[in-house]
C-alpha positions as a Markdown table, in Angstrom:
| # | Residue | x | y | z |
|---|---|---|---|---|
| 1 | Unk | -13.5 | -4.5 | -23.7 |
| 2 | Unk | -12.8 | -8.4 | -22.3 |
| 3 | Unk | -15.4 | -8.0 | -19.3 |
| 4 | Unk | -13.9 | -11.1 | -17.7 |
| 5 | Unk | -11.1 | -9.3 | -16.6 |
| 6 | Unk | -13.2 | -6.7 | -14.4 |
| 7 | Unk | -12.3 | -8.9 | -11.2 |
| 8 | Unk | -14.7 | -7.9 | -7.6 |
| 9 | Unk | -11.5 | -7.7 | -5.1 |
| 10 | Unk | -13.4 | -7.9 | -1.3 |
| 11 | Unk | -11.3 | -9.6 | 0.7 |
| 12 | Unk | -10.9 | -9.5 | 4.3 |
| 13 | Unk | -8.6 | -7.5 | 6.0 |
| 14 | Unk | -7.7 | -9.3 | 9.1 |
| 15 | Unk | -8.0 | -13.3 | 9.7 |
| 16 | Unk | -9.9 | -13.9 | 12.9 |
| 17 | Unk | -8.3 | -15.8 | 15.4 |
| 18 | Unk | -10.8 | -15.6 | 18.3 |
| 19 | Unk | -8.8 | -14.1 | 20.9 |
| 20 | Unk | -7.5 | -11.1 | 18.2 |
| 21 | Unk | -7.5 | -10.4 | 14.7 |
| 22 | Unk | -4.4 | -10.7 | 12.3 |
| 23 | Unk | -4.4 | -8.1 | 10.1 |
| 24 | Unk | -3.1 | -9.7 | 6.6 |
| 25 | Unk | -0.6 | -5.8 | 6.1 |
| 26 | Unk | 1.0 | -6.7 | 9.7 |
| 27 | Unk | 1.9 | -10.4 | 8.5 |
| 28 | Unk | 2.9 | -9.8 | 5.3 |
| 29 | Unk | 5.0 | -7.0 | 6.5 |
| 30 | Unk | 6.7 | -9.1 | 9.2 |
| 31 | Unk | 7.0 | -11.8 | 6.1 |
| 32 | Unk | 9.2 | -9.3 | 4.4 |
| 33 | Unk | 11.7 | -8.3 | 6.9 |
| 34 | Unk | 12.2 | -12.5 | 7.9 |
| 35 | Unk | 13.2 | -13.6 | 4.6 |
| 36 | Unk | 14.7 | -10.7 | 4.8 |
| 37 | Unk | 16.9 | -11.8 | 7.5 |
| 38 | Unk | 17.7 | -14.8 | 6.3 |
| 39 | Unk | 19.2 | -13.7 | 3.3 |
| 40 | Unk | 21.1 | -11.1 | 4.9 |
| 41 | Unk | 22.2 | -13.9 | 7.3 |
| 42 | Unk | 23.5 | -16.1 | 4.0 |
| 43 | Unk | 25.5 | -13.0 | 3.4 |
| 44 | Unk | 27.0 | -12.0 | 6.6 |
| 45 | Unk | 28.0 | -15.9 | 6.6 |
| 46 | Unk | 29.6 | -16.0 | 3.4 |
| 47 | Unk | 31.6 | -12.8 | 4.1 |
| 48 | Unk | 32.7 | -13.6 | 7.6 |
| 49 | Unk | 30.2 | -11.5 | 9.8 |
| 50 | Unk | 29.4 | -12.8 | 13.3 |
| 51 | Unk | 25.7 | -13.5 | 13.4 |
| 52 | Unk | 25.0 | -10.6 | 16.7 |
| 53 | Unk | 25.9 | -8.4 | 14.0 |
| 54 | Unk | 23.4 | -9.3 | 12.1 |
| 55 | Unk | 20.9 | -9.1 | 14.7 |
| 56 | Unk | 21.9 | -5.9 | 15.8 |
| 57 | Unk | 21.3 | -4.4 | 12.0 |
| 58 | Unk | 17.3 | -6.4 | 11.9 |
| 59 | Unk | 17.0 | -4.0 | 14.9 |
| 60 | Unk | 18.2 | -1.1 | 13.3 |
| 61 | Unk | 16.5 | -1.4 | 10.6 |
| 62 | Unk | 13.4 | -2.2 | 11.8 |
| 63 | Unk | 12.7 | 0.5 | 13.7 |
| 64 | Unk | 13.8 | 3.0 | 11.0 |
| 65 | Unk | 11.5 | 1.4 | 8.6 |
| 66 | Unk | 8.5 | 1.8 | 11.1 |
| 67 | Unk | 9.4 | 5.2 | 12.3 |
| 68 | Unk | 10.6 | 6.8 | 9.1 |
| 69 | Unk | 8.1 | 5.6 | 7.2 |
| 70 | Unk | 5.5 | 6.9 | 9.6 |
| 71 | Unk | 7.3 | 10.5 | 10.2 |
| 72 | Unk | 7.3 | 10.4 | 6.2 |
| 73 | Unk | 3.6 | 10.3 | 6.3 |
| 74 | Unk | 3.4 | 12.7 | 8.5 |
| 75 | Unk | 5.6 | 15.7 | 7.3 |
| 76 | Unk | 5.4 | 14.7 | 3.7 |
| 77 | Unk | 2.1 | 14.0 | 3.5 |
| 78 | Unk | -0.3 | 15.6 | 6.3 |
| 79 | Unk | 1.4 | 17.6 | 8.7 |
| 80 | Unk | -1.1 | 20.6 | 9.0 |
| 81 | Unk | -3.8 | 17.4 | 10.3 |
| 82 | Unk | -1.2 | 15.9 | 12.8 |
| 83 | Unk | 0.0 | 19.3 | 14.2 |
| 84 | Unk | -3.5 | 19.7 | 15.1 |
| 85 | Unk | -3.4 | 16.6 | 17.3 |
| 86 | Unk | 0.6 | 15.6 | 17.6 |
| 87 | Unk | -0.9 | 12.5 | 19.6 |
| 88 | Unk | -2.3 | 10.9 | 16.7 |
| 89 | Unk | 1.2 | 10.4 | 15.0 |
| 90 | Unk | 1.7 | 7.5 | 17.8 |
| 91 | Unk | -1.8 | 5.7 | 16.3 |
| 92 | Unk | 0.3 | 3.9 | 13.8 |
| 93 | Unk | -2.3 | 1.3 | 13.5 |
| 94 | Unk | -4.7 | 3.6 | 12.0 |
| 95 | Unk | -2.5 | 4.0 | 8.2 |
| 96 | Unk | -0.7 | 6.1 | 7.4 |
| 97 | Unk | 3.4 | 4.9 | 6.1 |
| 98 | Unk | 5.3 | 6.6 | 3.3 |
| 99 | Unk | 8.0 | 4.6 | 1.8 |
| 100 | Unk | 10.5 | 7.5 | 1.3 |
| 101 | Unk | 10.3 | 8.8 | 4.9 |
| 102 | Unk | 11.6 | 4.7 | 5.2 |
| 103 | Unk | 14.3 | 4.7 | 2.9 |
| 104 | Unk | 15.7 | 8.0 | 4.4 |
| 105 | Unk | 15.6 | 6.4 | 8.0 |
| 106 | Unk | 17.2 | 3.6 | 6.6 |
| 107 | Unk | 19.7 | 4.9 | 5.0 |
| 108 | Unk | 20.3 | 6.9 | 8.6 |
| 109 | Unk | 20.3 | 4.0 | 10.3 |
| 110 | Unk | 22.6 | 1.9 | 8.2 |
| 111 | Unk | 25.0 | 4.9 | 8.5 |
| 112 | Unk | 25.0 | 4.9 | 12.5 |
| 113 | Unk | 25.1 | 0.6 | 12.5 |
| 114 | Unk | 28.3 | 0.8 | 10.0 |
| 115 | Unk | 30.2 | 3.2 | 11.8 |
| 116 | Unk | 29.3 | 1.7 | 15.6 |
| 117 | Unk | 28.6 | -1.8 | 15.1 |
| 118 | Unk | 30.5 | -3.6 | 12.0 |
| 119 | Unk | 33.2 | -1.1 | 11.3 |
| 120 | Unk | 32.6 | -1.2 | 7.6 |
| 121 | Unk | 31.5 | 1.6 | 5.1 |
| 122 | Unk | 27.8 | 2.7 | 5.0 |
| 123 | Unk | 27.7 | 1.7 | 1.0 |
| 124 | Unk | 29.0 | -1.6 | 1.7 |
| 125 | Unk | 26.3 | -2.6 | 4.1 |
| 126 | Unk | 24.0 | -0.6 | 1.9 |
| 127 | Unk | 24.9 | -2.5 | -0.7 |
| 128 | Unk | 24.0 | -5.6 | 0.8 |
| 129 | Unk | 21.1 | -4.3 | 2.8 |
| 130 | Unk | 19.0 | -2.6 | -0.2 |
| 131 | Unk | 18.8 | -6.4 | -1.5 |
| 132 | Unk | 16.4 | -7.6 | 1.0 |
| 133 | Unk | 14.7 | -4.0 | 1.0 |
| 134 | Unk | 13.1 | -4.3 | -2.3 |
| 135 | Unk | 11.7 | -8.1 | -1.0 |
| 136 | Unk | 10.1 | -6.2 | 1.8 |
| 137 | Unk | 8.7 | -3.8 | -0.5 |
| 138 | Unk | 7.2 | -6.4 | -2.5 |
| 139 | Unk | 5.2 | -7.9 | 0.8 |
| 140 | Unk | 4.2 | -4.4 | 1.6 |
| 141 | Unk | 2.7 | -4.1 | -1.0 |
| 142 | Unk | 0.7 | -7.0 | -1.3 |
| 143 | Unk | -0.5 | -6.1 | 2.0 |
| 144 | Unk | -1.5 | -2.8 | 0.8 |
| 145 | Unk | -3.4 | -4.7 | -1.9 |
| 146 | Unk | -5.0 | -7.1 | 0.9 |
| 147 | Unk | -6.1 | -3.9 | 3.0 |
| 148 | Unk | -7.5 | -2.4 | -0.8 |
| 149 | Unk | -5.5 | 0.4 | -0.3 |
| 150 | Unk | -3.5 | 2.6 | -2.6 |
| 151 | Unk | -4.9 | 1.6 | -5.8 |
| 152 | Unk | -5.1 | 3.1 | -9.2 |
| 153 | Unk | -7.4 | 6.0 | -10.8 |
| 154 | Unk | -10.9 | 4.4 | -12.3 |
| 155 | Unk | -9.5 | 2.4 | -15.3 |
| 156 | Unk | -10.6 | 1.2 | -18.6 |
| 157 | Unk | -7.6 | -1.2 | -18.5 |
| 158 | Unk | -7.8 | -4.7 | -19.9 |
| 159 | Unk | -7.1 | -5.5 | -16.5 |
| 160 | Unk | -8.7 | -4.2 | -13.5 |
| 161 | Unk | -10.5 | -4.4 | -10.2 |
| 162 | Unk | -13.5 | -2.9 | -7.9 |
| 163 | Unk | -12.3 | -2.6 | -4.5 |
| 164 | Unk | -15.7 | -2.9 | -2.7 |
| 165 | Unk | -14.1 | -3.2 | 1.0 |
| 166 | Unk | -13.5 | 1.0 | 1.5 |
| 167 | Unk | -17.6 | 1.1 | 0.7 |
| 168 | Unk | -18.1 | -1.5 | 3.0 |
| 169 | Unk | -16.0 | -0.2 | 5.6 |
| 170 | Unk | -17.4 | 3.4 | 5.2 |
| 171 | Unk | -20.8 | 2.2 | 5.4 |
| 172 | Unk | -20.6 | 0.6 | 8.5 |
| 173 | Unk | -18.3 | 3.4 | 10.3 |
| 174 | Unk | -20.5 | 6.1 | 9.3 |
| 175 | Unk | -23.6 | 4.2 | 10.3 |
| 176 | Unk | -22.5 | 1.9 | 13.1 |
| 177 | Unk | -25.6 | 0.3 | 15.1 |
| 178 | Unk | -27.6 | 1.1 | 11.9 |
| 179 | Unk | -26.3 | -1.3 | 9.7 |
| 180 | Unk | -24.9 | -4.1 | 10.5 |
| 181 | Unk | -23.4 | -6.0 | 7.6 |
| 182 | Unk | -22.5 | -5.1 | 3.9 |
| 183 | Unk | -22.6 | -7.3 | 1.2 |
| 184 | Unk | -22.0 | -7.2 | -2.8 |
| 185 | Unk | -23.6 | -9.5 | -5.1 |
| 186 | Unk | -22.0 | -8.6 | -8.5 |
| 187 | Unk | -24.6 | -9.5 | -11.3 |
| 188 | Unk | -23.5 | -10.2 | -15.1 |
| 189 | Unk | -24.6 | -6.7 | -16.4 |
| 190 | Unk | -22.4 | -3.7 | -17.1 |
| 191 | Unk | -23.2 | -0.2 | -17.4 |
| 192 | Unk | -21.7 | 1.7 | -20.1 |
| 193 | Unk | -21.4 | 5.2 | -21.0 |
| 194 | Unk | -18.7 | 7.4 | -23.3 |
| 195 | Unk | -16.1 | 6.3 | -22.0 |
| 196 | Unk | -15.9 | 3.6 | -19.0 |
| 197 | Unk | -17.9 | -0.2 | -18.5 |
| 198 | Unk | -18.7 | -0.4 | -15.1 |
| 199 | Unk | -19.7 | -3.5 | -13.4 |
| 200 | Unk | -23.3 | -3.4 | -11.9 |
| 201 | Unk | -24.2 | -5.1 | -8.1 |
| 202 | Unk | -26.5 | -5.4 | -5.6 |
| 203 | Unk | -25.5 | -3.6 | -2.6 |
| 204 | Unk | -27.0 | -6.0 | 0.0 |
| 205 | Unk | -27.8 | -4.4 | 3.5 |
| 206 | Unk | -28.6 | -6.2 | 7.2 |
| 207 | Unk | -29.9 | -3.1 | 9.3 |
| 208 | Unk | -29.5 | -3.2 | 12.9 |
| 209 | Unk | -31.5 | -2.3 | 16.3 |
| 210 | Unk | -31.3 | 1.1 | 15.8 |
| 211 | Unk | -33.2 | 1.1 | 12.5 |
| 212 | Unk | -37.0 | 0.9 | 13.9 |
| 213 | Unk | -38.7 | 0.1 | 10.8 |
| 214 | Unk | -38.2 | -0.3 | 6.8 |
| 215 | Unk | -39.2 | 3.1 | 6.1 |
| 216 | Unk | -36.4 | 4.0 | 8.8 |
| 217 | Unk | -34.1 | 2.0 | 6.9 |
| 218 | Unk | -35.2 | 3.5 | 3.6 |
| 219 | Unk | -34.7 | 7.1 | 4.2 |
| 220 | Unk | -31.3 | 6.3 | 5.7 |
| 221 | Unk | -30.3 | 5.2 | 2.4 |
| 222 | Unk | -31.9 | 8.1 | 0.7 |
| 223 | Unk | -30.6 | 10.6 | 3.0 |
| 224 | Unk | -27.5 | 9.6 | 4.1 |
| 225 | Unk | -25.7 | 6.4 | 2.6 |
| 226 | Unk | -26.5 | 7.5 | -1.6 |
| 227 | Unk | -25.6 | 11.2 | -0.4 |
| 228 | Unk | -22.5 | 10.0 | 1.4 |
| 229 | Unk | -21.2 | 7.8 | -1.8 |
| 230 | Unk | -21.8 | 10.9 | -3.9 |
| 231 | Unk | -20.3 | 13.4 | -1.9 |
| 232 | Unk | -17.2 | 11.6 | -2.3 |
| 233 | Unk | -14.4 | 13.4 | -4.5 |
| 234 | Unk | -14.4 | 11.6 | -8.1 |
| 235 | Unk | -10.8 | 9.9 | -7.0 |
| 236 | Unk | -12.2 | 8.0 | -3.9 |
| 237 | Unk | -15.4 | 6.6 | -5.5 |
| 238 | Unk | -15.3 | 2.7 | -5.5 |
| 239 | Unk | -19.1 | 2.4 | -5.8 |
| 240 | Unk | -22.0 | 4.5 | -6.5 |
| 241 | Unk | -25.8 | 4.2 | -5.7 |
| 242 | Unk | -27.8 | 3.8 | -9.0 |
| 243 | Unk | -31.5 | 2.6 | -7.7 |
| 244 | Unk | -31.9 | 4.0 | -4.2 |
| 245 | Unk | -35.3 | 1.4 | -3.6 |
| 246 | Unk | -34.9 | -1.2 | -1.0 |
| 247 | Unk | -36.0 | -4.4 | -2.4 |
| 248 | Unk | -36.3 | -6.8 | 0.4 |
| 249 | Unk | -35.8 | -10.2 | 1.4 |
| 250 | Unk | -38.7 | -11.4 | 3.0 |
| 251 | Unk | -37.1 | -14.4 | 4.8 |
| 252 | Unk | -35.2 | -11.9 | 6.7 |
| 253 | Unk | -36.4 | -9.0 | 9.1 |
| 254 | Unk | -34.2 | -6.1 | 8.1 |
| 255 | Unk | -32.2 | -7.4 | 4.9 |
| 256 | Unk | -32.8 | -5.7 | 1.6 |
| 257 | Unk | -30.7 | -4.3 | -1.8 |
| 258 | Unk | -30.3 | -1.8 | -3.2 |
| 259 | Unk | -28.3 | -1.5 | -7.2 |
| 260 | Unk | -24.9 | 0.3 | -7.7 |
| 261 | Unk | -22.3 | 0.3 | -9.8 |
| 262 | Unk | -18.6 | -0.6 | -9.3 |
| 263 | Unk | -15.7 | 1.9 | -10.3 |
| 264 | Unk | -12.9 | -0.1 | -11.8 |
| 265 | Unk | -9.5 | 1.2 | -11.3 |
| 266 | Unk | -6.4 | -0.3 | -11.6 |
| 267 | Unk | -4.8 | -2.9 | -9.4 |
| 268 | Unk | -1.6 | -0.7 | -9.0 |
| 269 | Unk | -0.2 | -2.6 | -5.9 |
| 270 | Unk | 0.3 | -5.8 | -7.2 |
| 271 | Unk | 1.9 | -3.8 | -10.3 |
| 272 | Unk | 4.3 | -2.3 | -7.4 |
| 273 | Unk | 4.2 | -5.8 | -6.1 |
| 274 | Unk | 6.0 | -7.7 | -9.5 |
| 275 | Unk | 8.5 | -4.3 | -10.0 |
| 276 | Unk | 9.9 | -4.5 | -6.4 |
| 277 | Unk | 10.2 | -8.6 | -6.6 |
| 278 | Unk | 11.7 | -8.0 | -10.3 |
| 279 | Unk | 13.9 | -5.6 | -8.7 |
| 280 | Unk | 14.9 | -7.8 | -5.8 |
| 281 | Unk | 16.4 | -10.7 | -8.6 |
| 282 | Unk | 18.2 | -8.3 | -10.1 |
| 283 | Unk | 19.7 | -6.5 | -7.7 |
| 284 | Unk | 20.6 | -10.0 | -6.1 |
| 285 | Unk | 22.1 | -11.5 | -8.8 |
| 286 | Unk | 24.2 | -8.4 | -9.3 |
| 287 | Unk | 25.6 | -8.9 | -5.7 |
| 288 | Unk | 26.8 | -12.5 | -7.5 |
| 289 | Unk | 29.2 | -10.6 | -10.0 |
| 290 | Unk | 32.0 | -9.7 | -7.7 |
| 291 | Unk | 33.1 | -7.1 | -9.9 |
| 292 | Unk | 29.6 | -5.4 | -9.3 |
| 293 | Unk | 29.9 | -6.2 | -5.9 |
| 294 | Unk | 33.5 | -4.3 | -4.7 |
| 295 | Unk | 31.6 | -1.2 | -6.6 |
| 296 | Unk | 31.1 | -0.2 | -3.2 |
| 297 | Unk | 27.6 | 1.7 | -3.8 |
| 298 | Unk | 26.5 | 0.4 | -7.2 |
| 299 | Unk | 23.9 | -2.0 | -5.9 |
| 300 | Unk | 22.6 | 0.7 | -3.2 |
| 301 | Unk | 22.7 | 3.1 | -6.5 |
| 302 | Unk | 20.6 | 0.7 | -8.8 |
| 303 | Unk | 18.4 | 0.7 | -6.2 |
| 304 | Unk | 17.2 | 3.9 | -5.7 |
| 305 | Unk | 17.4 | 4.3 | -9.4 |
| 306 | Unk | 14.8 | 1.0 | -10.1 |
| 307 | Unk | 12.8 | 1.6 | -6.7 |
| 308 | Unk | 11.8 | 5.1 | -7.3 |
| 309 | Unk | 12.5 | 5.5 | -10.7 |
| 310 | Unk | 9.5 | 3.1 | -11.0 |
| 311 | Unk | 7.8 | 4.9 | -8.0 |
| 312 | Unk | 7.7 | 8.1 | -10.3 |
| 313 | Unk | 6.3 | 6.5 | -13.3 |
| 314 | Unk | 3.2 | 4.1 | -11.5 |
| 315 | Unk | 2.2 | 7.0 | -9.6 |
| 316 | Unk | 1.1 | 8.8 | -13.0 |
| 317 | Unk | -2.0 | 6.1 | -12.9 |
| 318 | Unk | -2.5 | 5.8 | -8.9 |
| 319 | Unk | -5.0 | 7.4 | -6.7 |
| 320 | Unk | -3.7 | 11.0 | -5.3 |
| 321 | Unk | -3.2 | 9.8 | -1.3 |
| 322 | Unk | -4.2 | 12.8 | 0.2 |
| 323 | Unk | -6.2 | 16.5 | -1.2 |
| 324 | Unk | -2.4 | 18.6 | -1.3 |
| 325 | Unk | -1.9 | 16.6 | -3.9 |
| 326 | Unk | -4.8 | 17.7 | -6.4 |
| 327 | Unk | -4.2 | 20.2 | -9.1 |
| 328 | Unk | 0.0 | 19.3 | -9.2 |
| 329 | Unk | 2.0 | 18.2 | -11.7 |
| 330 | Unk | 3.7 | 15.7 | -9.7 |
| 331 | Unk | 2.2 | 14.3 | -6.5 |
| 332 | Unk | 4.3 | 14.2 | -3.7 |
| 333 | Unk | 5.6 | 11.1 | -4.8 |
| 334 | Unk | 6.9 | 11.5 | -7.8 |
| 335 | Unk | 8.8 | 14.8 | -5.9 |
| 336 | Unk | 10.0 | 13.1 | -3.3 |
| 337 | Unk | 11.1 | 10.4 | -6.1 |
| 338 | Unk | 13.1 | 12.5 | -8.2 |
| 339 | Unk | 15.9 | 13.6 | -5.9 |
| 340 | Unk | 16.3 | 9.8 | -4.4 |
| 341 | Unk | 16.7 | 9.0 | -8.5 |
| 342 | Unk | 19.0 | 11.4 | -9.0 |
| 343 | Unk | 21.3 | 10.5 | -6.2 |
| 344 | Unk | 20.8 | 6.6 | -7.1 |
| 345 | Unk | 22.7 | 8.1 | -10.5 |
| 346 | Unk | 25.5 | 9.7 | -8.8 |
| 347 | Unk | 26.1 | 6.5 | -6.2 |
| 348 | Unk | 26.0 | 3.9 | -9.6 |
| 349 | Unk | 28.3 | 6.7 | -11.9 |
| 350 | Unk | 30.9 | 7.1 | -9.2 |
| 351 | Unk | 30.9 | 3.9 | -7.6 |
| 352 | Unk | 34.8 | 3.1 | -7.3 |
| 353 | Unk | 36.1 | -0.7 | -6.7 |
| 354 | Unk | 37.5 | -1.7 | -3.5 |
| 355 | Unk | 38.7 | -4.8 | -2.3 |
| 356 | Unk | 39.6 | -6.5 | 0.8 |
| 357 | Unk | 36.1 | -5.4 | 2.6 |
């Protein structure tokens, strides 16, 4: 196993601005539907579409990206939590977005702007619109992989990464006012059993007011903040507690470390990341063959095909996203995958060529 590989990903989520922070997801995903824009606006230009039009679609699509995909997360995913508190669907800001519940309320939406706006068929502006889809995809998900979010099972890989920012960020929301920073010093040792190397750290804590002495401190992390890492299901373990003692820094108060050990797993959003950008050249440069492009619904058909056909497949190797999905053969995903494939078939098989639209 080529240690080197084992990359420490513990990057901030948000840049601070001083009057708010800017979440990295929120401007990569406003990245993706910009350049999205412009290309579409390249298109409508080449084919003779008046620019509103064009605005009127960003619009549409939009809103069904942020509504569908957050309805998909809902139903699809987690509906016996939100029908406990229906309010709580409105708090998009706290996660939650399924990329099928999107793709269904864009394929809505395109539907509605064809027939009331541009007076073309659905397929040809799906044709067109699926393009800058997959580039949006790909900014999603590096933003996914900025938030160290929907990652891969533990990994052996040659390739792979410990997401220390969930241990962070479950540390300090289980024990806000106790501790008040989290930090992870990786050191050059591993710790090898049967069958994984994991890398070894110093889990560096900074306690706060609340914590009124170091044996205070110390039984918080023997009674609550080990326990709490080890009570996590085997899937959502990034970092485990292997020496529970404090060692302490004597030029500080209330700072001491403790050792853990880092789960790697594998970086499966930036893996999403290269597919959807591979997918956007292709489908692009398909759109360039006018043969390809009077197939009215080829391109929307290669689409779903390449989109969720690889969807199915990286999800064997990805964290389950929520506990419905344990003990299945296929996690919600892959099942909500495998009709969208199927359908990509049928638009791609039966596309017919028409001209003059």
């Amino acid at each position: 196993m080529d240690h080197l590989l084992t990359i420490t990903w513990d990057f901030p989520r948000a840049l601070d601005l001083g009057i708010f922070p800017l979440r990295y997801y929120s401007l990569l995903f406003a990245l993706g539907f910009i350049l999205g824009y412009f290309i579409m606006k390249r298109i409508y230009k080449e084919e003779g579409i008046p620019q509103d039009k064009l605005d009127t679609l960003l619009t549409y699509v939009v809103i069904a990206t942020i509504v569908g995909a957050r309805l998909g997360h809902v139903f699809f995913y987690q509906w016996d939590e939100y029908k406990q508190d229906p309010i709580s669907i409105l708090k998009v800001w706290e996660g939650g977005l399924a990329s099928h519940g999107a793709a269904i309320a864009i394929i809505i939406a395109v539907i509605l702007y064809a027939k009331r706006v541009v007076q073309k068929s659905p397929l040809w502006v799906l044709d067109r619109v699926v393009i800058t889809v997959a580039l949006a995809g790909c900014f999603i998900r590096l933003g996914n992989f900025a938030n160290s979010e929907i990652y891969g099972d533990v990994s052996n890989s040659a390739w792979e990464m410990v997401f220390t920012d969930p241990v962070r960020q479950t540390i300090l929301r289980t024990h806000a006012g106790y501790v008040n920073e989290v930090d992870f010093i990786e050191k050059e040792e591993y710790d090898i059993d049967a069958d994984f190397t994991y890398p070894l750290y110093d889990l560096q804590l900074s306690f706060g007011t609340k914590v009124q002495s170091r044996e205070h401190a110390q039984r918080i992390v023997l009674e609550s903040i080990a326990p709490l890492l080890e009570r996590s299901k085997k899937e959502d373990i990034n970092m485990l507690i292997t020496g529970k003692e404090i060692v302490w820094d004597e030029s500080k108060t209330m700072q001491g470390t403790i050792q853990a050990k880092g789960y790697p797993r594998s970086p499966t959003q930036l893996y999403e990341a290269l597919a959807y950008l591979a997918i956007f050249f292709i489908l692009a440069r398909l759109y360039l063959v006018m043969d390809v492009r009077q197939r009215q619904g080829m391109i929307f058909g290669l689409f779903l095909i390449l989109v969720f056909g690889f969807r199915f497949v990286i999800e064997f190797i990805k964290e389950n996203q929520v506990s419905a999905e344990e003990g299945r053969s296929f996690n919600i995903g892959q099942t909500l995958s495998i009709p969208l494939v199927i359908a990509g078939l049928y638009f791609s098989f039966f596309a017919k060529k028409v001209k003059g639209e």
